[in-house]
C-alpha positions in Angstrom: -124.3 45.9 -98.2 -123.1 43.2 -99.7 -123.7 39.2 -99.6 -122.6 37.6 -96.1 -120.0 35.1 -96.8 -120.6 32.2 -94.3 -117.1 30.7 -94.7 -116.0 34.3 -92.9 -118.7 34.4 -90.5 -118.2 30.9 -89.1 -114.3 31.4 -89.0 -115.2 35.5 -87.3 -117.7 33.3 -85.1 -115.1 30.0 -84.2 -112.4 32.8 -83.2 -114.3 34.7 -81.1 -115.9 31.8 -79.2 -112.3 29.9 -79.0 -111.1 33.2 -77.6 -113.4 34.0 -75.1 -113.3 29.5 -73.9 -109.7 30.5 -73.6 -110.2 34.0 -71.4 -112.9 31.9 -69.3 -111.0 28.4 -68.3 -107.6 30.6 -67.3 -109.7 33.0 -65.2 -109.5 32.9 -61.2 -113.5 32.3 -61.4 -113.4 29.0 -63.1 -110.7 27.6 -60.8 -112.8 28.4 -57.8 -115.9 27.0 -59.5 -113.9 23.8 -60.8 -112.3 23.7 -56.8 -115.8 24.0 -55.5 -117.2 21.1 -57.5 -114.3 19.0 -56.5 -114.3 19.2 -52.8 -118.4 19.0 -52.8 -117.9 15.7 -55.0 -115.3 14.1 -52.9 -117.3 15.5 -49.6 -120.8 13.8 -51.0 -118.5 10.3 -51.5 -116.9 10.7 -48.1 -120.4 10.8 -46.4 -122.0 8.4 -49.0 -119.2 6.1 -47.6 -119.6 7.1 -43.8 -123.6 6.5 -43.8 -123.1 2.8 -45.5 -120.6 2.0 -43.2 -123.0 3.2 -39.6 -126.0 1.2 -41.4 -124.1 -2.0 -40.7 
């Protein structure tokens, strides 16, 4: 075995996690997640909104 070079593991290393970013934020999954976090967001504003407004 021979010496690990670390300028070829961190390049091996910044491919593979760039790759699998990629594979992950174009996947079906990550859409419904992002989707879910938007409409609970907007739906915790709307009633944030709604409650201030019946207090007065």
């Amino acid at each position: 075995m021979g010496k690990i070079n670390n300028k070829r593991l961190t390049r091996i290393f910044t491919k593979f996690t760039s790759k699998q970013i990629t594979n992950f934020v174009s996947s079906k999954e990550f859409k419904k997640r992002v989707m879910d976090f938007i409409f609970n967001a907007v739906d915790d504003v709307v009633t944030i909104v709604y409650d201030e407004a019946h207090k007065k």
